[in-house]
C-alpha positions in Angstrom: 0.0 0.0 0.0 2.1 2.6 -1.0 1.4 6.0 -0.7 4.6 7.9 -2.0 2.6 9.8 -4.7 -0.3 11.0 -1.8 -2.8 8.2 -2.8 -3.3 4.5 -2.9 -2.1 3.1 -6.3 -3.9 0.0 -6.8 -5.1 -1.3 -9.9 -9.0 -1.0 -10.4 -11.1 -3.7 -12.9 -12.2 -1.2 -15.7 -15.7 -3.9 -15.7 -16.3 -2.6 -12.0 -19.5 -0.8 -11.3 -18.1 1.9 -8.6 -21.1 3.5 -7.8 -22.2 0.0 -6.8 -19.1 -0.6 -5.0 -18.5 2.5 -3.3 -22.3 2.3 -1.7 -21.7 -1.3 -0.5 -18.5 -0.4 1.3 -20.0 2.9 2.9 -22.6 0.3 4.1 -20.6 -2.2 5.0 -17.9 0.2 6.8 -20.5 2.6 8.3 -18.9 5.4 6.4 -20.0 8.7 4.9 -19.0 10.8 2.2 -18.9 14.3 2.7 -18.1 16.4 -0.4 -17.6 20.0 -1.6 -19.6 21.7 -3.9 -16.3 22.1 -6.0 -16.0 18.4 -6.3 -17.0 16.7 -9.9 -20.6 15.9 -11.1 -19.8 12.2 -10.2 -18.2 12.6 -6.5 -21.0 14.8 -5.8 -23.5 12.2 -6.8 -22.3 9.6 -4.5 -22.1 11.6 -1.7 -24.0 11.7 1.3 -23.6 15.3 2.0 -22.8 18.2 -0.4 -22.4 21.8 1.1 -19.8 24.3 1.5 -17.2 24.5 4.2 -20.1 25.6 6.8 -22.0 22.8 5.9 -19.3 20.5 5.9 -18.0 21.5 9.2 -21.6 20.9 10.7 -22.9 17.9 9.4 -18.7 16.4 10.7 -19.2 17.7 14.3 -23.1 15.7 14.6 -21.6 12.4 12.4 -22.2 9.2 13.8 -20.2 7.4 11.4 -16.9 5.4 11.8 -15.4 6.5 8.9 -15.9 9.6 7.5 -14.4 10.1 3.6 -14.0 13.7 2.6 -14.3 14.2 -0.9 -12.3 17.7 -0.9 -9.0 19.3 0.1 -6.4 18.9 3.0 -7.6 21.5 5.0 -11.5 20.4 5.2 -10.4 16.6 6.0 -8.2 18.6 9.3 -11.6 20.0 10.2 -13.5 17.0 10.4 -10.8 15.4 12.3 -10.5 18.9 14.4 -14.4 17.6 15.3 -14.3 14.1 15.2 -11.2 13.4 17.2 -12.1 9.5 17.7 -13.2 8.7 14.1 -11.1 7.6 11.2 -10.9 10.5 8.9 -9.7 9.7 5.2 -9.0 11.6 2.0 -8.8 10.1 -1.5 -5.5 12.4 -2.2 -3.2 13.9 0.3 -1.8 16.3 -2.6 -5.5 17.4 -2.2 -4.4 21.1 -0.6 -5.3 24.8 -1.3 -3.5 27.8 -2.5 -5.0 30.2 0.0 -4.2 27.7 2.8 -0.2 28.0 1.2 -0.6 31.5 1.3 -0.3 31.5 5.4 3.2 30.1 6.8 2.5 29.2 9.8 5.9 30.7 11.3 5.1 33.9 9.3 1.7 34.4 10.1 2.8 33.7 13.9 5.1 36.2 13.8 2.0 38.8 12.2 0.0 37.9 15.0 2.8 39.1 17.1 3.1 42.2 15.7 -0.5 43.1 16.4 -0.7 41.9 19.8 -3.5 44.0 20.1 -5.7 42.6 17.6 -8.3 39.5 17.9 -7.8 37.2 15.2 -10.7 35.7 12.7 -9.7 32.9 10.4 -10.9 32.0 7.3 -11.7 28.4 7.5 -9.1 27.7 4.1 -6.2 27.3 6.0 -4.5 24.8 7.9 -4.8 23.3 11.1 -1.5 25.1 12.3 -2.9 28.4 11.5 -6.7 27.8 13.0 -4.8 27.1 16.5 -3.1 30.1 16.3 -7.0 32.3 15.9 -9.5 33.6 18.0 -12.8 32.7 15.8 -12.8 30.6 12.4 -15.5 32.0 9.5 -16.5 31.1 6.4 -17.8 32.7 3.6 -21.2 32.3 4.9 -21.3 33.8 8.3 -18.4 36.1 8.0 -19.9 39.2 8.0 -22.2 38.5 11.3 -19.5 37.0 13.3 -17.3 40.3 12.8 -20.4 42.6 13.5 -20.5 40.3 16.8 -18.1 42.7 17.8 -17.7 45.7 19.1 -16.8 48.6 16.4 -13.9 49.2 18.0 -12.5 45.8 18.5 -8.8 45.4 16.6 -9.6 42.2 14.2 -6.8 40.5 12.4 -7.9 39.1 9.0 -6.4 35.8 7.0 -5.8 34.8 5.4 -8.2 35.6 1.8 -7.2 39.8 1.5 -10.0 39.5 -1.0 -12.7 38.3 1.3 -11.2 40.5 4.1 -11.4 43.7 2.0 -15.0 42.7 1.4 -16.3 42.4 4.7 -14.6 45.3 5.5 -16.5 47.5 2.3 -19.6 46.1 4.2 -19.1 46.2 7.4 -17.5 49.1 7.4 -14.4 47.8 9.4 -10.9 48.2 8.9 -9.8 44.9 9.8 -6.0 44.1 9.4 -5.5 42.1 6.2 -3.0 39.3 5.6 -2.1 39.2 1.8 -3.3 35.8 1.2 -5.5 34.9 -2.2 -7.3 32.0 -3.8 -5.5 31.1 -7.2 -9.6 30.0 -8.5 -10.8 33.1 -7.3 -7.9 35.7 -8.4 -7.6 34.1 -11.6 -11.4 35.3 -13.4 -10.6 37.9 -16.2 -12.3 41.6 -16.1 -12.0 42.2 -19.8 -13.6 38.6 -20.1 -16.3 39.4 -17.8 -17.4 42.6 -19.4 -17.4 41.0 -23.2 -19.3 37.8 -21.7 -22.2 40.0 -20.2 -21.9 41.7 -23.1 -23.2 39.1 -24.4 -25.9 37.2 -22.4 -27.5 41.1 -21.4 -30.1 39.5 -19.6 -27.8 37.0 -17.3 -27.2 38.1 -13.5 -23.9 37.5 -12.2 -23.5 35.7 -9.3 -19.8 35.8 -7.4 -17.8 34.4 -4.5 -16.4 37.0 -2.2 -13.0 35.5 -2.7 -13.1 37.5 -5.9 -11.3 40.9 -6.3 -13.0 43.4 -5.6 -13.0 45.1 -9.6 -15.3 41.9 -10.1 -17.4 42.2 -7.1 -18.2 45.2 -8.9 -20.0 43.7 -11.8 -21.7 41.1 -9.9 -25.9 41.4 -8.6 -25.4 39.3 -6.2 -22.0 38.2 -3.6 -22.4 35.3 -1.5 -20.6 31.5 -0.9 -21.1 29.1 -3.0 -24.5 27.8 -1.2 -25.5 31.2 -1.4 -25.3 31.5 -4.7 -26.8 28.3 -5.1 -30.3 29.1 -3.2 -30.2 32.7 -5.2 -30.4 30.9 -8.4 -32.9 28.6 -7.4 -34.7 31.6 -6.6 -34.3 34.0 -8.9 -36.7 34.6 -11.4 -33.9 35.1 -14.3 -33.3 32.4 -16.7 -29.2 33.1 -17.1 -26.5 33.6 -14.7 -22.6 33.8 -14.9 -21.3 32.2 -12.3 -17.8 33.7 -10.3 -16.8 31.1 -8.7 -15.3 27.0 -9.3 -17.3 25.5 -12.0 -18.3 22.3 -9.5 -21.3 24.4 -8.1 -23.1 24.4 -11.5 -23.6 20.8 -11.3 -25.8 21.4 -8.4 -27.4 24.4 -10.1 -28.3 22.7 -13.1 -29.9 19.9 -10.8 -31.8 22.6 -8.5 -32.6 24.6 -12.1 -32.8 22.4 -15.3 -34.6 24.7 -17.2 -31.8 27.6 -16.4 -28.7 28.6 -17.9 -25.7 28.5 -16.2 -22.1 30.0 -17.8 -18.6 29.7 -15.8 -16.9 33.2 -16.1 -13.2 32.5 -18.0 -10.5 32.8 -16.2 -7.5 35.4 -17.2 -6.1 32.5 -19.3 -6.9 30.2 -21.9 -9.1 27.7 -20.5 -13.4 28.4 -20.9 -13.8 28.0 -17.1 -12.3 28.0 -14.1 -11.7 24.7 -12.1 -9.6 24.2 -8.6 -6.6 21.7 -9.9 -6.5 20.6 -6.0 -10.1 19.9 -6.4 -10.0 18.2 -9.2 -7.3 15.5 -7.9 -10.1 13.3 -6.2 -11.8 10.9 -8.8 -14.1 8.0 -8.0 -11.3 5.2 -8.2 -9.5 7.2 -5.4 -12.3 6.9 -3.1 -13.5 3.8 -4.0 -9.4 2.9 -3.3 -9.3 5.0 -0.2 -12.7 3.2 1.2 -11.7 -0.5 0.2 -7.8 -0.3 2.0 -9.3 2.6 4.7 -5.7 5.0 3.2 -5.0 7.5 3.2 -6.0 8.5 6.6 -5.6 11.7 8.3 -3.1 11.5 11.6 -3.4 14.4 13.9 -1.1 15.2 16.8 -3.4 15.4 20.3 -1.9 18.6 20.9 -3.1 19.9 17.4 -6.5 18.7 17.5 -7.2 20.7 21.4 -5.4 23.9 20.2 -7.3 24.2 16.9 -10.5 22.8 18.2 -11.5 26.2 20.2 -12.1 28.4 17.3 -13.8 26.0 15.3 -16.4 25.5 18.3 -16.8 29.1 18.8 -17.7 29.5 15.0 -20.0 26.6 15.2 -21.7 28.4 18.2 -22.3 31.6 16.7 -23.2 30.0 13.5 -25.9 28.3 15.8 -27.0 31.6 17.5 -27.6 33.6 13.9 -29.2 30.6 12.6 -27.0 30.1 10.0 
């Protein structure tokens, strides 16, 4: 069972139904699939739970399973272990990680911290294990904006690590949070001249966009919010076309919610015709069907690790409870 390359290499019969398969060993195993909405069309169908990082982190602290499986990157498979100290965690990839979670050194964001001793510090939940035990509160993209206006006006709030999402909630919150310069490659990558030509073109399309976007994009969009946001907006909206700012894996679950409605990834600033997350994108079904069968990769935890970084998630989970979010 070698896992030099970050996932189990073992040779799959192409004649295998692993739809089948992978729903007799999540039986058989007392296992669960959690995925994120960024995942492909086919992960997301087998999974018991889809959602954003929210989501995810709530339906892992009230699991019941003994294995949980999480179809997405490093950082989400730490928080499910962060709430589930006692159950075995796996991930179909280990080189399943996240460009906004590099963008934090732990040493370097430690010594930032430092530097504003003064300052509470909120936590995007894209970012490592290391760098949650080092915050105050965690956030996502969904209750970001009420857990800051939790606090007083005058509380000193340190921001990472997304600068994007930071300078966001700071236009509406009217804060001035400190802002660690940390960005999402998916996010940062969508092309302004693009944009423009491509509503230009569909003139009756609303444009729907991930805060993680920069802010000259948040400008063109009619509505900002995470990716299950964006998903109930376009379930209820009454418009027929949307563009969509964020990782094309959502649209899946658009299309499903919305058959009838037209849903167009915005192009990145390169030359692909949408946007995917590469890290993402590493876990396919014969990984998890792999990962399930042989139980590896698992995720190992130091105790120490799991207390330390525990806290903030809690607290998030608490006020997340309280807005009824």
């Amino acid at each position: 069972m070698n896992l030099e390359k970050g996932y189990l290499e073992k040779k799959i019969d192409p004649a295998l139904d692993l739809f089948k398969e992978i729903a007799h060993l999540k039986k058989t195993k007392n296992a669960i699939i959690l995925a994120h909405y960024y995942q492909s069309a086919d992960i997301q169908d087998i999974a018991d739970y889809i959602g954003d990082s929210l989501g995810l982190a709530q339906q892992a602290e009230k699991s019941k399973a003994d294995i949980i499986l999480f179809a997405g990157v490093h950082f989400m498979a730490e928080t499910a272990k962060i709430l589930n100290p006692k159950i075995k965690v796996l991930i179909p990839d280990l080189n399943a990680g996240c460009s906004l979670a590099d963008s934090c050194p732990t040493n370097e964001f430690s010594d930032f911290k430092a530097a504003h001793a003064d300052h509470i510090v909120l936590t995007y939940v894209n970012c490592t294990a290391e760098i949650k035990a080092l915050s105050d509160v965690i956030v996502t993209s969904t209750n970001a904006v009420q857990i800051v206006e939790s606090f007083p006006k005058n509380q000193k709030i340190i921001f990472a690590p997304d600068k994007n999402l930071g300078a966001y909630i700071n236009k509406v919150t009217g804060r001035n949070m400190v802002l660690w310069n940390g960005s999402c490659m998916v996010h940062e990558l969508f092309s302004l001249e693009k944009l423009i030509k491509i509503k230009s073109q569909h003139r009756s399309a609303l444009v729907l966009a991930h805060p993680e976007c920069e802010a000259d994009i948040l400008e063109h969009a009619h509505f900002i919010g995470s990716t299950t946001a964006l998903l109930n907006y376009s379930k209820k909206s009454d418009a027929q076309e949307f563009i969509v700012l964020t990782e094309t894996g959502i649209i899946h679950q658009m299309q499903k919610s919305s058959p009838t409605k037209t849903f167009i990834p915005a192009p990145p600033n390169n030359n692909c015709a949408c946007n995917d997350c590469p890290y993402m994108k590493l876990n396919t079904l014969e990984k998890i069907y792999n990962t399930l069968k042989y139980e590896q990769p698992e995720l190992i935890m130091s105790d120490d690790l799991l207390i330390k970084s525990r806290k903030p998630i809690e607290k998030m989970l608490k006020l997340s409870a309280e807005f009824g979010l």
